[in-house]
C-alpha positions as CSV (number, residue, x, y, z in Angstrom):
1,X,4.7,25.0,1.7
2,X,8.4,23.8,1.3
3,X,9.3,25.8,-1.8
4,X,8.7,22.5,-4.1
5,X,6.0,20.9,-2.7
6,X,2.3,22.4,-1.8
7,X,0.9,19.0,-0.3
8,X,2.3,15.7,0.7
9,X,1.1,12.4,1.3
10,X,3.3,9.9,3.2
11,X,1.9,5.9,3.4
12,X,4.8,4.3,5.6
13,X,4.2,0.6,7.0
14,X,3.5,0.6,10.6
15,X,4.8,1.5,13.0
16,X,5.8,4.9,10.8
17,X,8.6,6.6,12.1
18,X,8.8,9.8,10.4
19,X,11.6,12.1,12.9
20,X,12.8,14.5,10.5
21,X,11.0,14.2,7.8
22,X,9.5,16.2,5.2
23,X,6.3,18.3,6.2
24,X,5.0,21.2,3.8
25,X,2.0,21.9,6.1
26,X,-0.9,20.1,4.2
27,X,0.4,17.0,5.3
28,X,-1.5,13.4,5.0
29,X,0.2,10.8,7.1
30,X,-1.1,7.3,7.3
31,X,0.3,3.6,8.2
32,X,-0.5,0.6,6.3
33,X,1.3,-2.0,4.5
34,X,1.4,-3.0,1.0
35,X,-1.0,-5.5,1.2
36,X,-4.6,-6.9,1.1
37,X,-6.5,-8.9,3.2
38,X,-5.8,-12.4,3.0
39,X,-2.2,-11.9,2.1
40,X,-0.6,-12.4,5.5
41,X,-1.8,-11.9,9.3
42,X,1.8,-10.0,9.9
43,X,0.3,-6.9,8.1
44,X,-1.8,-4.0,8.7
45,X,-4.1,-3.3,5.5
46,X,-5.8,-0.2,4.4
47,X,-9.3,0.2,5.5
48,X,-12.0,2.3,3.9
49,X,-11.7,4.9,6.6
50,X,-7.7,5.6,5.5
51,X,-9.0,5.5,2.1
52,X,-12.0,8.1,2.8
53,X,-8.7,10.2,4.8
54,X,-7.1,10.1,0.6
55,X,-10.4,11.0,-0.2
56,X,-11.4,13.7,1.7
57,X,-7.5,15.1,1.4
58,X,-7.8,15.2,-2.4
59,X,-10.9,17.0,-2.5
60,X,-9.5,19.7,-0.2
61,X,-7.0,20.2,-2.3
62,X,-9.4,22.5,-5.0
63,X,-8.5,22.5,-8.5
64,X,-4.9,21.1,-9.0
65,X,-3.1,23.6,-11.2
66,X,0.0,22.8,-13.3
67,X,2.2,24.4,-10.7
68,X,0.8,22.9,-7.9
69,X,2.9,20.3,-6.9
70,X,1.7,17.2,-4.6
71,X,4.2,14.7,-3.3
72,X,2.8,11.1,-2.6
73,X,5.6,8.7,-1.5
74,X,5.7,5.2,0.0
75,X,7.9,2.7,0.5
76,X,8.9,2.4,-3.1
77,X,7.2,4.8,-4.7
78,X,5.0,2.2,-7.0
79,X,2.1,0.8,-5.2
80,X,0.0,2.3,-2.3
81,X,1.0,5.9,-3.5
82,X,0.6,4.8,-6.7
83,X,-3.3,4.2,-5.9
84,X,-4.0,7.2,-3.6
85,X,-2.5,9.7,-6.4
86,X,-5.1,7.9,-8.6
87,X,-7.7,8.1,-6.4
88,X,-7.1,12.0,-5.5
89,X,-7.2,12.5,-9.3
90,X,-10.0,11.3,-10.0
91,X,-11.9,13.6,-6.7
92,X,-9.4,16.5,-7.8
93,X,-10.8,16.9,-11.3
94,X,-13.0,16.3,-13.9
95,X,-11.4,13.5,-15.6
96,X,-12.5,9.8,-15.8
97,X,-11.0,7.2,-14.0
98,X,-9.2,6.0,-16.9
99,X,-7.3,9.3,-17.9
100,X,-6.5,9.5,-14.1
101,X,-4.8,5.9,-14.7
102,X,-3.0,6.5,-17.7
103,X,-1.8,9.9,-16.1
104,X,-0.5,8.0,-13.5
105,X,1.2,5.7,-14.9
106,X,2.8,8.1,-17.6
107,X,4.4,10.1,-14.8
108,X,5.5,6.7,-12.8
109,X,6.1,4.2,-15.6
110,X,7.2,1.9,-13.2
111,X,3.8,1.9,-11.1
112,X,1.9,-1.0,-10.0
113,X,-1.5,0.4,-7.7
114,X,-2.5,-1.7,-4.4
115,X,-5.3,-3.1,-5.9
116,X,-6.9,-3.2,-2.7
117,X,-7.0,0.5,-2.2
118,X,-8.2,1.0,-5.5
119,X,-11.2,-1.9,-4.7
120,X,-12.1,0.7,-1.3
121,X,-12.1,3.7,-3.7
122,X,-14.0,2.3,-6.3
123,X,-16.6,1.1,-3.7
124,X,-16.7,4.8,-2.3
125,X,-16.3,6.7,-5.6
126,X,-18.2,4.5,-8.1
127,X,-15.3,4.1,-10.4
128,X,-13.6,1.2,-12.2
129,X,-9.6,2.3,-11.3
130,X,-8.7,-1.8,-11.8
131,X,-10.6,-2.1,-14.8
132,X,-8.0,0.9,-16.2
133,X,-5.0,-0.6,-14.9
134,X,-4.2,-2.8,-17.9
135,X,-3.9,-5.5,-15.2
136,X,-1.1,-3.8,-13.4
137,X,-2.2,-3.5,-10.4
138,X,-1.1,-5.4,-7.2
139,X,-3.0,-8.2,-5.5
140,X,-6.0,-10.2,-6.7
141,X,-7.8,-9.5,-9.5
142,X,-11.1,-9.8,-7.1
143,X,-12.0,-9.3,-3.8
144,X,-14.6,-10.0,-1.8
């Protein structure tokens, strides 16, 4: 690890150029816009298997412990890391989908979830994230 950070995740729109950057080690790296499908031809969406990758990452990542400290960045910090540190909350521990929103959103006041990540995870996971969001999250409220 770097010394702050135990784990990072790092959503960049493609092409993701990422010389010099940050690595702890237990690195996630994936390229996708902030977008949905429907929204524009120009950009690349997440697809269940990037979502499965958040998935499969937060699980690994055993109990989270107060001190363990995960770093999930994207372009602005609001949207599609928003969503994924919602989504590896709710894998990572025993809490509902809705505490794993509010918690979210307490730390990043600011956030607004890609609601189309949250519409792949809640096909995969079973969960209602959008339902939590208090209709903050970004894109449609439905998809098909």
């Amino acid at each position: 690890a770097t010394g702050r950070y135990d784990a990072m995740v790092s959503i960049s729109s493609p092409p993701g150029d990422r010389r010099g950057a940050l690595r702890t080690g237990n690195d996630l790296l994936l390229d996708f816009d902030d977008s949905w499908p429907g929204r524009s031809s120009r950009h690349k969406v997440a697809n269940e298997h990037d979502i499965t990758r958040i998935i499969t990452f937060g699980q690994g990542l055993g109990d989270v412990q107060p001190n363990h400290m995960v770093l999930c960045h994207c372009g602005r910090g609001r949207s599609r890391s928003t969503a994924a540190a919602i989504i590896m909350l709710f894998v990572n521990t025993q809490y509902t989908d809705s505490w794993c929103c509010r918690h979210v959103f307490a730390m990043c006041p600011k956030a607004t979830p890609n609601g189309w990540m949250l519409h792949l995870a809640e096909k995969q996971l079973s969960a209602k994230f959008r339902e939590h969001c208090f209709g903050r999250s970004k894109g449609p409220e439905t998809f098909a």
